[in-house]
VOGU-3710 file (C-alpha; in Angstrom, 3 decimals, decimal comma):
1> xxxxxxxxxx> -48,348/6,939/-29,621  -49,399/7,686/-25,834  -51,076/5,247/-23,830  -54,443/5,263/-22,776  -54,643/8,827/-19,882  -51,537/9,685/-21,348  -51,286/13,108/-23,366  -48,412/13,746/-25,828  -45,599/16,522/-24,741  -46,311/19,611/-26,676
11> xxxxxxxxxx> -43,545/21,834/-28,109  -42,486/25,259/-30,005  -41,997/24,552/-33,797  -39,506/27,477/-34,616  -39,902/30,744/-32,472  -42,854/32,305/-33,799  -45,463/30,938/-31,422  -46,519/28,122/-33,405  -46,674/25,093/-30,510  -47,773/21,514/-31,612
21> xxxxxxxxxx> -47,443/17,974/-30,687  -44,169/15,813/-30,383  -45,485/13,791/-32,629  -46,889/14,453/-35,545  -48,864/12,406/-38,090  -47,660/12,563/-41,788  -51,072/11,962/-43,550  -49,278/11,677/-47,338  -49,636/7,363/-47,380  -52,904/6,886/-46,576
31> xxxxxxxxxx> -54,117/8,546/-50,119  -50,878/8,291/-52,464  -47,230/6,816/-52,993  -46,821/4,803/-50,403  -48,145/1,840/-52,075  -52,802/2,579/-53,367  -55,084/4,642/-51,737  -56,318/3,076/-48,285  -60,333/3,095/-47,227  -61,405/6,439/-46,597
41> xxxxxxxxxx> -63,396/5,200/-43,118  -60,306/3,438/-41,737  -57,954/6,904/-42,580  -60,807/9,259/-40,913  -60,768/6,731/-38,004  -57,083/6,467/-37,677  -56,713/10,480/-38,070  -59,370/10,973/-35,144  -58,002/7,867/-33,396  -54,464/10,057/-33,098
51> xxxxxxxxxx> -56,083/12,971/-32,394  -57,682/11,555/-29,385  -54,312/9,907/-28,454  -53,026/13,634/-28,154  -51,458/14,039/-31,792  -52,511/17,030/-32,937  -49,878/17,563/-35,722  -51,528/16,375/-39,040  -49,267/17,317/-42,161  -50,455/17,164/-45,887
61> xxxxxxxxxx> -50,538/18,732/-49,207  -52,383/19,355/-52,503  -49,994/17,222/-54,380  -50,992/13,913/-52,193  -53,376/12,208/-54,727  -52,890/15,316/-55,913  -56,084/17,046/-53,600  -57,910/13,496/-52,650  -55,503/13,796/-49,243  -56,781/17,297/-48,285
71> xxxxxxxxxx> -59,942/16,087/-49,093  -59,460/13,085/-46,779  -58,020/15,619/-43,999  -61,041/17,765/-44,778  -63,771/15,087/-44,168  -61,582/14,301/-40,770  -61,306/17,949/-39,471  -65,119/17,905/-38,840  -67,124/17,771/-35,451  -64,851/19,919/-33,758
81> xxxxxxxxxx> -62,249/18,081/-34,460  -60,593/21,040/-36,466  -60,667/23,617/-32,951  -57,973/20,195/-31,789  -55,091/20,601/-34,321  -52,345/22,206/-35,593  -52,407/21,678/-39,780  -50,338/21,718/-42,558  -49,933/21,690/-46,202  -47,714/22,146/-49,169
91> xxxxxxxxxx> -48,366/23,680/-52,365  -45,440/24,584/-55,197  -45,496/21,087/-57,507  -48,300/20,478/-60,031  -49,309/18,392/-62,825  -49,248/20,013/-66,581  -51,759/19,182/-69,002  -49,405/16,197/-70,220  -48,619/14,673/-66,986  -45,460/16,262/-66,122
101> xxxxxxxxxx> -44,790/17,762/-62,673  -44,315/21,675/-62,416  -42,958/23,397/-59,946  -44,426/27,051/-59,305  -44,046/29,258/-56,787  -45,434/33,023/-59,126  -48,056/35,109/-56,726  -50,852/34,105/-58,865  -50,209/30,750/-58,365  -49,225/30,409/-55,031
111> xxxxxxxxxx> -52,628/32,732/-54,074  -54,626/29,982/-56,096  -53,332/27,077/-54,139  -54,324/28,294/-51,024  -57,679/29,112/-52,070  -58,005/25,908/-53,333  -56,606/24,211/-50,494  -58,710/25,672/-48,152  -61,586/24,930/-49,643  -60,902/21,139/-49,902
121> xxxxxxxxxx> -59,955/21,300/-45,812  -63,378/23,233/-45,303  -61,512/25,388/-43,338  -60,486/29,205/-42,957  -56,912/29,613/-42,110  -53,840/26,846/-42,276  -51,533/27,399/-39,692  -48,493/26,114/-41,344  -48,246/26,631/-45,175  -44,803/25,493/-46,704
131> xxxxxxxxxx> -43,447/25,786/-49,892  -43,051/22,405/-51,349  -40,212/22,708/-53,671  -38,684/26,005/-54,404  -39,147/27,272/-57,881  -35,682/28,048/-59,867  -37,361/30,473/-61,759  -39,153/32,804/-58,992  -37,176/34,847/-56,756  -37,850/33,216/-53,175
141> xxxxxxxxxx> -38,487/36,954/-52,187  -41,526/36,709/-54,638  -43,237/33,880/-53,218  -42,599/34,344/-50,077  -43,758/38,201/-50,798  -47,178/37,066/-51,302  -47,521/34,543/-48,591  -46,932/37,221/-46,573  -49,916/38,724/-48,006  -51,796/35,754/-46,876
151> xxxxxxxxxx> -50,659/35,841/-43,338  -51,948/39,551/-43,538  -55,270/38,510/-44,825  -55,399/35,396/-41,827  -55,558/32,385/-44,655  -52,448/30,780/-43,425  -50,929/31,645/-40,152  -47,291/30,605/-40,426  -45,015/29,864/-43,453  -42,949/27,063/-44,126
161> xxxxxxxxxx> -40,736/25,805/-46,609  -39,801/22,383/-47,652  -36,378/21,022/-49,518  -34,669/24,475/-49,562  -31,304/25,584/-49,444  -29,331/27,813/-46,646  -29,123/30,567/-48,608  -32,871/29,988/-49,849  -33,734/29,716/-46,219  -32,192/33,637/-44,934
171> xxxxxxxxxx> -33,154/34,686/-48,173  -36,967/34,173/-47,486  -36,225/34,799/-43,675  -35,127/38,736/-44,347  -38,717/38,531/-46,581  -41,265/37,173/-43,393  -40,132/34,804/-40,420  -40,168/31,252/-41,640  -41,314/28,592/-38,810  -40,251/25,518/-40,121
181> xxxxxxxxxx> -38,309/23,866/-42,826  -39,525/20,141/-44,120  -36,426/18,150/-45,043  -35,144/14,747/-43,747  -32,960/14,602/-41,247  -32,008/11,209/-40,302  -29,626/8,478/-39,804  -29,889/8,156/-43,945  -29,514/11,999/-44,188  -26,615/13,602/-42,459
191> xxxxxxxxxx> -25,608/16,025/-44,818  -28,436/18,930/-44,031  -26,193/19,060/-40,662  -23,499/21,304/-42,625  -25,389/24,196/-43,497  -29,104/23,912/-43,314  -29,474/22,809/-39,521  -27,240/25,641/-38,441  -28,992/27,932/-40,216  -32,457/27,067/-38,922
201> xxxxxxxxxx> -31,152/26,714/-35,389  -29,457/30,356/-35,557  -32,531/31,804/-37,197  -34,844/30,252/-34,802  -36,549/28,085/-37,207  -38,104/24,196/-36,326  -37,246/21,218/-38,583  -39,540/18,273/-39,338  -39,251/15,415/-41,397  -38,873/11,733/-41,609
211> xxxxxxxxxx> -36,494/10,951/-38,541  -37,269/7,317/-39,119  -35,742/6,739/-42,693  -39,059/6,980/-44,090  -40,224/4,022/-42,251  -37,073/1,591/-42,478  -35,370/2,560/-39,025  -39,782/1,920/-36,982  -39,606/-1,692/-39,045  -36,169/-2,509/-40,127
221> xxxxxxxxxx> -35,416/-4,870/-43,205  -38,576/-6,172/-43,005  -40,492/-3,166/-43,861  -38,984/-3,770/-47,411  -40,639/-7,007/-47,891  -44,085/-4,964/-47,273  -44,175/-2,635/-49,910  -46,418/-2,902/-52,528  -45,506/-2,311/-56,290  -46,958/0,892/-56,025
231> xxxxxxxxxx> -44,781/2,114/-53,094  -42,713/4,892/-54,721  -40,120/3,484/-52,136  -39,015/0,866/-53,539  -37,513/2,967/-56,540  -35,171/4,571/-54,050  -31,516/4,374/-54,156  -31,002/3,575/-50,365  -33,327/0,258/-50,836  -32,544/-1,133/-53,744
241> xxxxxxxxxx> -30,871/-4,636/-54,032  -27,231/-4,064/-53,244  -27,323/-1,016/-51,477  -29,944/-2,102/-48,337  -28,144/-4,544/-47,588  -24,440/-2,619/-46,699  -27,019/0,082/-45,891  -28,093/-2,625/-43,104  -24,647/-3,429/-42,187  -22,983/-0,031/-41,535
251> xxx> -26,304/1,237/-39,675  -25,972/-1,865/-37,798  -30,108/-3,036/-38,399
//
């Protein structure tokens, strides 16, 4: 984070005009999966805190909590402090009546989880909307068809989409311009840098997510011994016993 007087660089996120921070803050832990819910004063604090430090990047969706971290982001965004940042969110994964997750991405859906969304922000527009997880059984041309829509209407201002494919990428390109794609791209995960990073670079679109091996390559080995039994991180292939450890030695942690 800058120093004290200093102000974060600013840059173009894809080539459709959308310009944020460097550095952006990922606002998913403070309300779910990595490790219980922290106090709601301290995350308001720290959100405003960045802000003021020049971070104007704040990234959520409804499925964090689910809603409690747009809520969070909501309480955050007021005072003016809304008129300082770039936002986004996610929609596409739900929870059915027993529990299960869903992915959805039909019109009527994905026109109901903006509403909603905007509503728990208190807010009129998002400027970057992604798809969370594409949905197998919905054309991309379909969702993406009605996000379109709700650029047209001004409730989100930019579209995103998050874990896709190349194909799925220029498939929802040819539909409306997509500004960013959330995947990570990291020492961990090199294998986006066959076909998806091409893609985005020759279509003009930014990517964003977890260049720091969600947390291991800020804090190293001991960032494992930190997690909490609730930290869905510790389930993860990458750190589990055996495999962190020649993880440690070929990255050379």
């Amino acid at each position: 984070m800058a120093g004290q007087g200093e102000r974060l660089r600013r840059m173009k996120l894809g080539s459709q005009g959308l310009e944020v921070s460097a550095q952006g803050l990922g606002c998913m832990g403070m309300s779910a999966y990595y490790g219980p819910a922290k106090p709601e004063s301290d995350m308001i604090s720290l959100i405003r805190h960045a802000v003021d430090s020049g971070i104007t990047f704040l990234d959520t969706s409804d499925f964090y909590g689910p809603f409690t971290n747009e809520i969070l982001l909501g309480k955050a965004l007021k005072d003016g402090v809304r008129e300082k940042v770039e936002l986004a969110t996610k929609f596409g994964i739900s929870l059915t009546s027993d529990g299960k997750r869903e992915i959805r991405g039909d019109p009527a859906y994905v026109r109901a989880a903006c509403e909603a969304s905007l509503q728990r922000l208190g807010i009129s527009s998002i400027d970057l909307y992604y798809q969370h997880r594409p949905d197998t059984r919905v054309p991309i041309e379909v969702t993406v068809g009605e996000l379109k829509k709700l650029v047209e209407e001004g409730k989100i201002k930019y579209i995103g989409l998050s874990e896709a494919s190349a194909s799925t990428i220029r498939r929802a390109h040819a539909v409306h311009p997509i500004t960013a794609v959330q995947l990570e791209w990291s020492l961990w995960s090199r294998d986006v840098e066959e076909e998806i990073i091409p893609t985005c670079r020759e279509l003009g679109i930014g990517i964003a997510y977890s260049p720091l091996g969600r947390g291991f390559f800020a804090s190293g080995p001991k960032m494992l011994d930190s997690l909490s039994d609730q930290d869905c991180r510790k389930s993860f292939p990458r750190f589990l016993p055996g495999n962190v450890e020649q993880n440690c030695i070929y990255l050379s942690v």
